[in-house]
C-alpha positions as a LaTeX table, in Angstrom:
\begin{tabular}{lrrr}
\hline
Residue & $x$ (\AA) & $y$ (\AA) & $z$ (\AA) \\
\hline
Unk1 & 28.90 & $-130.61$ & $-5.87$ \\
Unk2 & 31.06 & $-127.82$ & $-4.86$ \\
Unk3 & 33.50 & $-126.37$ & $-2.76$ \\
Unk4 & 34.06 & $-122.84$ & $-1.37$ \\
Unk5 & 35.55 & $-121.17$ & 0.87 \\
Unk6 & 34.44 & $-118.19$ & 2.98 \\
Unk7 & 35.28 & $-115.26$ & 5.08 \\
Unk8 & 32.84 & $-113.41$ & 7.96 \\
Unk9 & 30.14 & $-111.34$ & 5.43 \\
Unk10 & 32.08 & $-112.01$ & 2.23 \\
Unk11 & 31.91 & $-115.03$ & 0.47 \\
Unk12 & 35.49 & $-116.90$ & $-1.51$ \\
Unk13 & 36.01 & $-118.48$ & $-4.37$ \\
Unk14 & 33.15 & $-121.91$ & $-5.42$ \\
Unk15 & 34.96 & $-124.75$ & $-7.54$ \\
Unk16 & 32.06 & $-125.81$ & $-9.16$ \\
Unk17 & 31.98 & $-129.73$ & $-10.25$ \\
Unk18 & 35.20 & $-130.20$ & $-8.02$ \\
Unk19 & 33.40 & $-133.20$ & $-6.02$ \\
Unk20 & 36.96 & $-133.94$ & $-3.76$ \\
Unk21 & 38.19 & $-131.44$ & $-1.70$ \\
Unk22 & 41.59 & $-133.11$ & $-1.27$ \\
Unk23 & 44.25 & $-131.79$ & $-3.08$ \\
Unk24 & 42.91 & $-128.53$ & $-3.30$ \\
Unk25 & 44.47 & $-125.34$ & $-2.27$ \\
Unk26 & 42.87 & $-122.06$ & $-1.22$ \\
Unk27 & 44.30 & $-118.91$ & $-1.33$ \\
Unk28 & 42.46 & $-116.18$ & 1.48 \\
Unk29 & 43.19 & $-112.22$ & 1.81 \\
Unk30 & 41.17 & $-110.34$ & 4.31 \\
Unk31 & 42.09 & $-107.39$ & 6.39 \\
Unk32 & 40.81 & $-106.94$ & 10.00 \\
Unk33 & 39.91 & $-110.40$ & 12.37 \\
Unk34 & 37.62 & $-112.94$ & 10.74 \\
Unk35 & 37.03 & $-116.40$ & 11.13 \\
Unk36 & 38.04 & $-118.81$ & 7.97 \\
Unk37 & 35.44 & $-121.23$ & 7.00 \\
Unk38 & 36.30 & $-124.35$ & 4.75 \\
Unk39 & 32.69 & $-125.42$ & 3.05 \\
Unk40 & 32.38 & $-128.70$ & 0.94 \\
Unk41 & 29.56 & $-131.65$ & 0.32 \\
Unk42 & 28.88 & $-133.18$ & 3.24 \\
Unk43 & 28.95 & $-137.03$ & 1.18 \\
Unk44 & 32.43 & $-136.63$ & 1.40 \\
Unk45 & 35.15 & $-137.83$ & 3.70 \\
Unk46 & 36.33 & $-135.82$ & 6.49 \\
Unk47 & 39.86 & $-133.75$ & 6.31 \\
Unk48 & 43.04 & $-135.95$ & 7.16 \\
Unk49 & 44.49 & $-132.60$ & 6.90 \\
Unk50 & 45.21 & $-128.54$ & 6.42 \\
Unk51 & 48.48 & $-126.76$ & 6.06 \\
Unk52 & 50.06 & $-123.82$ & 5.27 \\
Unk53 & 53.46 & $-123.04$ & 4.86 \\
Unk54 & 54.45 & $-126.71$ & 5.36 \\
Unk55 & 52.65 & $-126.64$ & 9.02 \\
Unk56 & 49.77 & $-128.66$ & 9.72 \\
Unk57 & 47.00 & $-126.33$ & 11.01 \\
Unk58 & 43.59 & $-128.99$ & 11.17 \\
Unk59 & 43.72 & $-128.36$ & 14.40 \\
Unk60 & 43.40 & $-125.07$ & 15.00 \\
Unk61 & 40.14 & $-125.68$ & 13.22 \\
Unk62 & 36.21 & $-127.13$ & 14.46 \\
Unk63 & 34.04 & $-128.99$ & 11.83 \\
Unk64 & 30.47 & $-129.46$ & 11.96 \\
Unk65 & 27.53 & $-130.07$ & 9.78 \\
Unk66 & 25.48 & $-127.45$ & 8.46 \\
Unk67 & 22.95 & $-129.66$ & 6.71 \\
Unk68 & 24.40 & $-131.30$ & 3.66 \\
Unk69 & 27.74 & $-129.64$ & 4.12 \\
Unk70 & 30.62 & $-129.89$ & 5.91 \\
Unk71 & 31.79 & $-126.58$ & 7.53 \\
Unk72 & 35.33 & $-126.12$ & 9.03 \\
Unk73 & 36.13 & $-123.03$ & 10.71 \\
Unk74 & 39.16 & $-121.59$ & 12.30 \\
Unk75 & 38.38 & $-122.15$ & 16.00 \\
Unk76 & 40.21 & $-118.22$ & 16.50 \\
Unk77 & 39.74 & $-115.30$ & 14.66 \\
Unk78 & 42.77 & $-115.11$ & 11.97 \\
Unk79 & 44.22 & $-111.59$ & 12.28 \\
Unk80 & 44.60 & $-109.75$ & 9.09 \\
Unk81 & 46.20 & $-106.38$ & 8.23 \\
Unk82 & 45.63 & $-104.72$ & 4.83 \\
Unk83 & 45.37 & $-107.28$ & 2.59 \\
Unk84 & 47.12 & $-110.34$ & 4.24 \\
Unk85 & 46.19 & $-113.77$ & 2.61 \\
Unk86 & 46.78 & $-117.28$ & 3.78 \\
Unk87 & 47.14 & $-120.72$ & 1.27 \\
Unk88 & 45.69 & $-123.72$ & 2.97 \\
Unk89 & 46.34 & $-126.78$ & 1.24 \\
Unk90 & 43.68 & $-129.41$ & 1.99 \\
Unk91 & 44.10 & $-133.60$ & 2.17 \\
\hline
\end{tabular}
């Protein structure tokens, strides 16, 4: 299993063999607006949580299913000047 994260037309970082998502952080820089997408095995439990900065963000955030994966995505496009990056921290 395996979790990644991605960005509109660019894809992030895979943990591969990382079968929990919880407990992980991700670290994001994009420039412009894109969406953030949070992509992990769908056998696994939902998100209690995301932050960054100490603030909860899960719900500025949708999740679906994408066949066996779970797929959160930033519900509004995250604007980005040159080079701005996010951490989320995921339980």
């Amino acid at each position: 299993y395996s979790m990644t994260y991605l960005e509109i037309d660019i894809i992030g970082t895979i943990v591969k063999g990382d079968v929990n998502p919880v407990g992980n952080t991700i670290s994001i820089t994009w420039t412009g607006d894109k969406y953030h997408y949070i992509v992990y095995d769908g056998s696994r439990s939902d998100l209690s949580g995301i932050s960054t900065s100490g603030f909860a963000v899960l719900g500025q955030f949708t999740k679906s299913t994408v066949g066996d994966y779970k797929v959160y995505r930033t519900t509004a496009l995250q604007a980005g000047g040159s080079g701005t990056t996010i951490e989320y921290v995921l339980s």
